[in-house]
N, C-alpha and C positions, 0 to 999 in steps of 0.2 A: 669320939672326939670331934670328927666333921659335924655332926649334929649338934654339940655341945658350942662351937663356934658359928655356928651356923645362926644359933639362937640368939646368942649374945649379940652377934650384929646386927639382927633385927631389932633387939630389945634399942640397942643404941642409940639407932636409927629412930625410932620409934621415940625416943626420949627426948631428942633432938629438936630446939626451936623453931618453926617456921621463919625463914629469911623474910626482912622487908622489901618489898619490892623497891627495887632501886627510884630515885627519884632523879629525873632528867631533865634538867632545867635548860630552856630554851636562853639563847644569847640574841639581845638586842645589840644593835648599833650605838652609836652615841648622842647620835642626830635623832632617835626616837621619843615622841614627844605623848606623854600621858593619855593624852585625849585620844590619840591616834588606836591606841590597846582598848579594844571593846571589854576584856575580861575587868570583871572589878573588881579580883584580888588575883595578885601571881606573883612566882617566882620567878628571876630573870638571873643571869649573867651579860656583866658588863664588861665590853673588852678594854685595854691599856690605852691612855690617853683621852681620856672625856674631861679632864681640864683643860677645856678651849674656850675663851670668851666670845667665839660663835656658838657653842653650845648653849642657848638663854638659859635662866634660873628667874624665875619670879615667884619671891615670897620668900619665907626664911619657917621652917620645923612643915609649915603645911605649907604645901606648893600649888601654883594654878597650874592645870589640867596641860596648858600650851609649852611646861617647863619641857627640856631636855632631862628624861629619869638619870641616867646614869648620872649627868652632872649636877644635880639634887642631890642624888646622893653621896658625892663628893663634900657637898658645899656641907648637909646633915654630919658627915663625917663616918658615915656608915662605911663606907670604901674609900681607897686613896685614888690616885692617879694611874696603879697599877692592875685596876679594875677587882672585881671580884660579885660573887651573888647577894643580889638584895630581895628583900621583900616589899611590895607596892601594893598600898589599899587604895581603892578608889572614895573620896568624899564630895560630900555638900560641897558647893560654891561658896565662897566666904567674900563681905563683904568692901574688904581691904587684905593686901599682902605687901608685906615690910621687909622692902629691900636691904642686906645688910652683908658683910663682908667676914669669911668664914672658910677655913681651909684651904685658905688661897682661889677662893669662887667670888666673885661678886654677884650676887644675887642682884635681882629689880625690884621697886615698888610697884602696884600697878593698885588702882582705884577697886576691881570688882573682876571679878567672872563664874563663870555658870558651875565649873568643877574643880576639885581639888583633888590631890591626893596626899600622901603620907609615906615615907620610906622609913626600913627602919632594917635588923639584919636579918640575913636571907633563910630562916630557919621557919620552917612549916609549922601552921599555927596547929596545936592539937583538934582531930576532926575534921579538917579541911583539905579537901582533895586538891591539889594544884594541877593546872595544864602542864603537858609537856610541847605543847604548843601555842601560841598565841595568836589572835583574832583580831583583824587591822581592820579598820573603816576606811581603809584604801580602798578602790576598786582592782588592781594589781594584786597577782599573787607575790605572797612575801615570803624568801626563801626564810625558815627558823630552824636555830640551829639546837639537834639534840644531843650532847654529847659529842661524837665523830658522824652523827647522821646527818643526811641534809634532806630534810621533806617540804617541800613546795606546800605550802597552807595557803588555800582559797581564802580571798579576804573579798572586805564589799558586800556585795549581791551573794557571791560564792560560798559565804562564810557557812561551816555545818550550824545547821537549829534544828527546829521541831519539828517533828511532821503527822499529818492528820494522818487518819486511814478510811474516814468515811465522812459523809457529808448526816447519817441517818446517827440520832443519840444517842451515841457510847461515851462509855469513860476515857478520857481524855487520855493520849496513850505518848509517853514520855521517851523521847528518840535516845538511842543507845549508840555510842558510837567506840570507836578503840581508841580515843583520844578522851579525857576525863574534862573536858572546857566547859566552863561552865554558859548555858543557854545565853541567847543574845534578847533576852524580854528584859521589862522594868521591873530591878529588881534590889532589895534593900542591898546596897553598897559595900555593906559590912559583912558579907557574909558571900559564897562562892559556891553554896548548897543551891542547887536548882530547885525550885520550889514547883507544885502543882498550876499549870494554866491552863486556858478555853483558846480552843481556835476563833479567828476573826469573828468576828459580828455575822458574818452571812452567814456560815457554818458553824455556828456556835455547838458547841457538846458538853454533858454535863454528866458526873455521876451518879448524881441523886434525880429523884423523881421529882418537878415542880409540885413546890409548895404551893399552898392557899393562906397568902395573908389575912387574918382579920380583917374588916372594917376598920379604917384607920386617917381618912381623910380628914385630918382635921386641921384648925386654924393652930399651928404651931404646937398643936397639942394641947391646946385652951390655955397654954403657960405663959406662952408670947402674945396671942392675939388678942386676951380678952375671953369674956364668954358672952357676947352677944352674936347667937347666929345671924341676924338677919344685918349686920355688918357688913357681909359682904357674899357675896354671889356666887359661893362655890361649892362641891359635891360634899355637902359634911355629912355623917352619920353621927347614931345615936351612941354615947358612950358604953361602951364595953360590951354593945349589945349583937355586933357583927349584921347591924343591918343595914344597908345601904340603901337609900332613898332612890336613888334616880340609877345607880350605874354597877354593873357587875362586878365585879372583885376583883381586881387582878393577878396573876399569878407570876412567879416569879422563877427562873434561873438561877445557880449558882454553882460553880465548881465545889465541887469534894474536897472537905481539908486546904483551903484556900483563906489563906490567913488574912484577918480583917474584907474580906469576900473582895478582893485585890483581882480583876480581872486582869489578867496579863497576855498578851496577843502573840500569836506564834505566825509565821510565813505559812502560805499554804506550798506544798509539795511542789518540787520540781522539775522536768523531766530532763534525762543524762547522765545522774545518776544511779548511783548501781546497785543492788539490795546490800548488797554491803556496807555501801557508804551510809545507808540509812537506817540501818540495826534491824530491819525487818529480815524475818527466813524467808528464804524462796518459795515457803508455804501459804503466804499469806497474800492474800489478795491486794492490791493496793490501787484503788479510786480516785487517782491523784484531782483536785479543782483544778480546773481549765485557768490558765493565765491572764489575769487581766489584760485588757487593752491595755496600751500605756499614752496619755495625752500629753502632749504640750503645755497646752494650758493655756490659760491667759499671762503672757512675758512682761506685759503692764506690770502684774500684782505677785512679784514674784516673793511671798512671806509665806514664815511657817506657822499655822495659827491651829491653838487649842480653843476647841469649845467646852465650858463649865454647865454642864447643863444641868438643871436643878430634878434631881428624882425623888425631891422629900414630897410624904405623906400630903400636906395644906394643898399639894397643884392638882391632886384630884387624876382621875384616867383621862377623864375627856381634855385636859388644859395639857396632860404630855405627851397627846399625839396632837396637838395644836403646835406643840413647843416642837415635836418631829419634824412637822411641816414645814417649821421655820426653819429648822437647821439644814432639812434639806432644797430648801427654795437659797436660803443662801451658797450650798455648796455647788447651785446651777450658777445662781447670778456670778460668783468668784472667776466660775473656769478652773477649774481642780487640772493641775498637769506637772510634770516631771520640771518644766521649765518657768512655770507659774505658782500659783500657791500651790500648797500643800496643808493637808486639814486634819487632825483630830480629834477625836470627842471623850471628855474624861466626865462620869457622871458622878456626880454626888449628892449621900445624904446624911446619914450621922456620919460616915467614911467614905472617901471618894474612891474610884478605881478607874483605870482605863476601859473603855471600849476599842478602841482602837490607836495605833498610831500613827505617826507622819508618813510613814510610809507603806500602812496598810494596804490604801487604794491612791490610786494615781490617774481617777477618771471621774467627772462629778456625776456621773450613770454607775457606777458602782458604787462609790459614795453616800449616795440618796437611797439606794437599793440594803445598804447596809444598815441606814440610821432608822428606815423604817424598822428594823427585826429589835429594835434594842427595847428591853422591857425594864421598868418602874423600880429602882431598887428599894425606896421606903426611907424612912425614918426624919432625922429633923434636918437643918438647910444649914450644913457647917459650911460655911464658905471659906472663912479663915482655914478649916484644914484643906481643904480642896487648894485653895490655891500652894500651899506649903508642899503639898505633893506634888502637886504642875512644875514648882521651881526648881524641888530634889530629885523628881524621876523622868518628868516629861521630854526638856529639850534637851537631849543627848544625843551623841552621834548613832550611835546604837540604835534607838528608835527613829532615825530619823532626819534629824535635825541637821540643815545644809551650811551652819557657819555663817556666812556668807547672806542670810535672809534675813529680815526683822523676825522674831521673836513677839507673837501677839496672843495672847488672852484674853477669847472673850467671855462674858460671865452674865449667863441668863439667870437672873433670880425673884422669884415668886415672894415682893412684899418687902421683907427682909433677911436677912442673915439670924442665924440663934447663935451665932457667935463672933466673936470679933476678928475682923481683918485687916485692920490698920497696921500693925506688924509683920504678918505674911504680906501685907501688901510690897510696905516697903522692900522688905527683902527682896522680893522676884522683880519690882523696880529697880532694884542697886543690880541685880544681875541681868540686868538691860531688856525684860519681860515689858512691853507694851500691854497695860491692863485696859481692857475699856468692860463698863457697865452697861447691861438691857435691865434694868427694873421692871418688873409687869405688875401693875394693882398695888402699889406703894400703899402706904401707910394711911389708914384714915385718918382724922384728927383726932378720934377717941380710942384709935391706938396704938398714937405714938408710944405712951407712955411705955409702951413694951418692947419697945425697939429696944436691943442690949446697946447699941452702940448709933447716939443719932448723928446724920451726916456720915452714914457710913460709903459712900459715893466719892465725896470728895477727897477723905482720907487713904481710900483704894488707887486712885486714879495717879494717871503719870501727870495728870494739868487738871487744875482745876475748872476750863476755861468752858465745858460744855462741849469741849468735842469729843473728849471719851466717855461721855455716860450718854445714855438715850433712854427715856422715861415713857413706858407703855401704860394710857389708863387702863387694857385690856386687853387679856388671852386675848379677845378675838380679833383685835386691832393690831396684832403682834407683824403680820403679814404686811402691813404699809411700811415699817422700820428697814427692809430688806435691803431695798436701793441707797437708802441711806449711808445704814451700816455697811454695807458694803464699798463704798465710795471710800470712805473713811478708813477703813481697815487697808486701803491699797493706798491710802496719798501715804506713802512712806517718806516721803521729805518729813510730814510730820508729826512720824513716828517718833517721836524726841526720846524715847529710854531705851530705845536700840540704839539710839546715839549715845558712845561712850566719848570719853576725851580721845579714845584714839585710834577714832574711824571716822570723826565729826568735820576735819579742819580742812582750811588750804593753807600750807604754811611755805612760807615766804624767805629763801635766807638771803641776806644781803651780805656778802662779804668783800670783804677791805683787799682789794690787790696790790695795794701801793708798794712804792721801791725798799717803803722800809718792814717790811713782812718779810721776805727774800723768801728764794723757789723751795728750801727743805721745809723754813716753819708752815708756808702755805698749803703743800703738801699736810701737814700734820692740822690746819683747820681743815682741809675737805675730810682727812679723817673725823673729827669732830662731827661735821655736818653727816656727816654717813652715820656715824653713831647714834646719832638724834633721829636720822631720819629708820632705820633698823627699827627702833619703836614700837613705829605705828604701822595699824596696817592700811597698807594703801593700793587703791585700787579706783575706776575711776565714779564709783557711789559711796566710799569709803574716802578715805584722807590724802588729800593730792598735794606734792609737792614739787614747786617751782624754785629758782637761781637767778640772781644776780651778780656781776662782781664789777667792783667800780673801782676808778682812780683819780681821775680828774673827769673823765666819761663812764659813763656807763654800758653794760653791754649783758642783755637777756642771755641765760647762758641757756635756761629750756622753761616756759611755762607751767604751767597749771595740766594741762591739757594733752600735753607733750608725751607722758609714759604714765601709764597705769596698772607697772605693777613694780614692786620692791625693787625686785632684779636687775630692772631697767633704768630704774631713780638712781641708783648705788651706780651701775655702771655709768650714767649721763654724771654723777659725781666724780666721781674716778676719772674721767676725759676732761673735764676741767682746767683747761688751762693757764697758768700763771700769765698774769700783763705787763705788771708793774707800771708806777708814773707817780701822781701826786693823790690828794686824799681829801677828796671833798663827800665829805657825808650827806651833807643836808640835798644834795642833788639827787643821790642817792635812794633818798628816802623816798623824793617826789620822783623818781622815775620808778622805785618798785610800786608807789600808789597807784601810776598810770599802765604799766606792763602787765602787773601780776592781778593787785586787790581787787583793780577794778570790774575785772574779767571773774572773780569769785564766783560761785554760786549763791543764791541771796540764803540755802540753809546752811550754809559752810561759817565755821568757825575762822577768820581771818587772824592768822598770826603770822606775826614777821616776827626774825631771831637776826639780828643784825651782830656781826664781828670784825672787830674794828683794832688797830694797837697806835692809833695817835690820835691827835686834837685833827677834825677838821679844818681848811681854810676856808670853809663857808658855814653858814648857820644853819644850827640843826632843829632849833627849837620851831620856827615855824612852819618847817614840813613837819615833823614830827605830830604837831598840835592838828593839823589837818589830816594826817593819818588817823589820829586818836577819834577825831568829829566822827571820820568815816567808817569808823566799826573796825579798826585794826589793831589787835592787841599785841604791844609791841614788847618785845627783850629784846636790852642789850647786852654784848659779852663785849668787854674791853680785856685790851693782855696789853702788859708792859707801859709804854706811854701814853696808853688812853686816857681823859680827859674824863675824871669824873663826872664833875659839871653836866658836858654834854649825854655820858651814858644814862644819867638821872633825868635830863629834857626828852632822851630818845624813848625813855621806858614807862610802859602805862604805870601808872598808878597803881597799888604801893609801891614805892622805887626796887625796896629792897626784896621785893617776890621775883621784881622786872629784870632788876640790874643785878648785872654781878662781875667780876673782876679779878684775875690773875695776873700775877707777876711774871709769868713766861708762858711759850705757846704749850710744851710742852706739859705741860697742869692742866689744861682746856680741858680733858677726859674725866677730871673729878668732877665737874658738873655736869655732865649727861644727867644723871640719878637725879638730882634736884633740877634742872630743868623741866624736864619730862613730870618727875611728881610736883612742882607750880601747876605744867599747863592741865593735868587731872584735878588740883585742887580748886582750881579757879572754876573747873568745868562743874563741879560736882554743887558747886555752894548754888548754881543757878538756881533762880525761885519756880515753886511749880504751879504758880500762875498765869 
């Protein structure tokens, strides 16, 4: 009988389903904001309370990157106020986000930004491994929470990635950790599977044996260029014949099972951590690369800039270690450092891929040392998709990318493009991407006819005016353009498509103190002004803003120059004190033109927002008109017994963009939302000439 029992519960046992391993969803805050989560797909729990109209939302179904997730996901309707788990995809950048009222959220409108993402409910997509902990582009470690566990997650620098094991060509070896987060490389958005990558450029490794391309220098592949060789003066061979006249064949690199040959950059190894922390056994030897130096830089030229550098087939061997030279005589003249630029290099030919990112090297001696190992990937000159990948994968915080810096692309191309960029252009221009052109050996006159797209320069570019494109007659001439370009890439005043509407301005508010406003409703306009000012970001190369308040005198409450950063503006708001007296506007107008405008920056956008609730006793039309002469775009807000008449003299042109009007103070709050989307639409229509 004991055997007969014995049996049966082994059989049982044995019959018995394997359990799912539980799934432990990490808890955010309410204040945590999209962009800030390196992971590009996760699960999260939200705690109770994240409808708070200091939580932002900007956008309505897809959200920008800077929203607050949990209160997005309020606004989607995924979760209530009493929190609960969501699921969050990271996406593309989208050209416009449509602020709109939902759940008791008010969401924002906002013009453009570089990331989005997508909520929706918290159920694991089939196939897809979720973290049970998350990955901040914080420098600070960020306590997450698992269940009742509290584990301390390195974020930043700190964050777990990849790690080499040797500097000598092995197969690329993919770090194992006890946490399942998906790798911090460029990677499709949509998906949380870590895919196959190459270490840096200097250490590059690969699992296959270098291939021998064909002979294959040719003019666009005789489809673009024409078939007259003696056109033009570059290594062409014989078709289909594998012989090459003048120059040896070159051979090529590529990851193993590395899709669309997607070169993706890992961190080189750390030292302080433990074999544990790095999935390797204590049996294994590990070679860790020496740490870069880290430089300063040039504080002049402080932008994050991608190089496009052309590796199709027509630029020949000898014309891409020409094109090396160049990139690296540029990353001397720049000054590559942590505090100054920061550089790039994404190569493309039928398909672009990174070589490296923004924050690969941080020294223009390693930099230069890396772009020489980079070898010729082949095929034809898409530019159009190259740039489409720089917009969707390049500048992320993940890789790199400090916020805070212009956003610049530059794009070395041999002739022409075989495909069209006028559309990718736009786009990574609407997501505030600085593009400038190097042309080398442009188009002869017998063959245009084969350009796909002519004026493809000025259709790319952020101005058409000649300061982003630069025209080489010659590979070998490439090396005079150095100084130039480079001058150009750092005057960041006029970097104009990293100027958004709401980093661009100095904006100006003139408000009405008079006796008949009284101390609560007044209180209730600096709320307004807070609210307007909350916006933008402000800082002091970014959006500054300055105070007035007047009665019969006027009296500077903090200039232009006075705080440079939110925190401080909001508080200098907030200290604002009531005067009260009488209500002369037009005085007003010409003391903010002499205190505030004058004092502008000549690249700053000059906007005055004037609020006002009577008829002035003096005239307002011709300060106002003198304001307008001098480059000041003005809004008026009247409440109660303002003076249409006047708010229509005070307000640029169209009245009805400028002007606007409530019947008590208390309603000021509905037009934050159209305020803010006028001064983005006005910003956006500017001509790009």
């Amino acid at each position: 009988l004991g055997v007969f029992l014995t049996c049966t519960y082994t059989a049982k046992e044995a019959t018995k389903k394997p359990k799912k391993p539980k799934l432990y969803v990490p808890q955010i805050d309410c204040d945590v904001k999209a962009g800030k989560i390196i992971n590009p797909e996760f699960i999260a729990k939200c705690p109770p309370g994240c409808q708070d109209v200091k939580y932002r939302v900007y956008g309505t179904d897809i959200y920008a990157s800077f929203s607050s997730v949990c209160n997005a996901a309020i606004h989607s309707g995924i979760i209530d106020n009493t929190g609960g788990k969501i699921l969050v995809q990271k996406v593309a950048g989208h050209s416009g986000y449509r602020g709109s009222f939902s759940n008791g959220v008010r969401s924002l409108s906002l013009p453009r930004w570089r990331e989005s993402f997508l909520v929706s409910e918290g159920k694991p997509r089939k196939g897809v491994t979720y973290p049970s902990t998350l990955e901040y582009s914080s420098s600070k470690s960020v306590a997450a929470k698992s269940g009742n566990d509290h584990v301390n997650v390195p974020t930043g620098d700190a964050v777990r990635r990849e790690y080499q094991t040797s500097p000598v060509p092995t197969p690329a070896t993919q770090m194992v950790t006890t946490t399942p987060t998906p790798t911090t490389t460029t990677t499709d958005p949509s998906t949380t599977v870590p895919q196959p990558t190459t270490t840096p450029a200097t250490t590059r490794t690969t699992a296959t044996a270098a291939k021998t391309r064909p002979g294959l220098h040719r003019l666009r592949d005789m489809a673009f260029r024409g078939t007259s060789i003696s056109a033009s003066n570059r290594n062409i061979v014989q078709h289909n014949t594998g012989i090459q006249r003048q120059e040896p064949v070159a051979t090529f690199q590529r990851a193993a099972g590395s899709p669309a040959h997607l070169a993706m950059e890992t961190d080189s190894w750390k030292p302080g951590l433990s074999l544990f922390d790095t999935g390797f056994s204590s049996k294994e030897k590990l070679n860790p690369k020496p740490l870069e130096s880290i430089s300063q830089g040039n504080q002049n030229c402080k932008v994050d800039l991608s190089f496009l550098m052309d590796g199709s087939w027509s630029i020949g061997k000898r014309r891409f270690q020409l094109q090396k030279r160049f990139l690296g005589n540029v990353a001397q003249a720049l000054g590559i450092g942590s505090a100054g630029p920061l550089m790039g290099i994404v190569q493309y030919g039928h398909d672009p891929s990174t070589e490296f990112n923004l924050k690969t090297y941080t020294n223009s001696k390693d930099l230069r040392n890396a772009i020489e190992k980079i070898q010729q990937k082949g095929g034809l000159s898409n530019v159009g998709k190259a740039l489409s990948f720089v917009n969707k994968n390049f500048f992320l915080d993940a890789n790199g990318n400090r916020g805070g810096a212009p956003n610049v692309v530059v794009v070395v191309v041999d002739g022409w493009p075989t495909d069209r960029v006028e559309e990718a252009s736009r786009l990574a221009r609407e997501s505030g991407i600085n593009i400038f052109f190097v042309t080398v050996e442009a188009a002869a006159q017998n063959e245009k006819q084969n350009v796909i797209e002519p004026n493809f320069v000025d259709k790319a570019v952020c101005r058409t005016n000649g300061f982003y494109s630069i025209n080489v007659p010659s590979w070998f001439s490439l090396h005079k353009v150095v100084q130039p370009l480079v001058k150009r890439v750092c005057d960041t005043d006029r970097l104009v498509c990293s100027k958004t509407c709401l980093n661009s301005a100095d904006i100006g508010f003139v408000i009405d103190g008079s006796s008949s406003v009284g101390t609560s409703n007044f209180r209730t306009v600096l709320q307004f002004v807070a609210n307007i000012s909350k916006e933008f970001e402000i800082s002091d190369t970014d959006t500054r803003v300055g105070a007035v308040q007047y009665t019969y005198e006027q009296r500077l409450e903090f200039s232009f120059d006075k705080y440079s950063t939110k925190e401080d503006v909001l508080s200098a708001i907030k200290r604002i004190s009531y005067w009260s007296g009488g209500t002369s506007t037009g005085a007003a107008i010409s003391y903010a033109s002499e205190q505030l405008f004058s004092k502008s920056k000549p690249n700053k956008r000059k906007i005055m927002i004037l609020i006002t609730d009577g008829r002035s006793y003096d005239d307002v039309s011709v300060p106002a008109m003198e304001a307008h002469r001098n480059g000041v775009i003005a809004y008026s807000i009247g409440v109660a017994w303002a003076a249409p008449d006047e708010l229509e003299a005070i307000a640029t042109d169209p009245d009805k963009e400028h002007s606007f009007f409530v019947d008590e103070f208390d309603n000021l709050y509905r037009y934050v939302n159209q305020l803010i989307q006028n001064i983005c639409t006005e910003f956006n229509s500017q001509p790009r000439n």
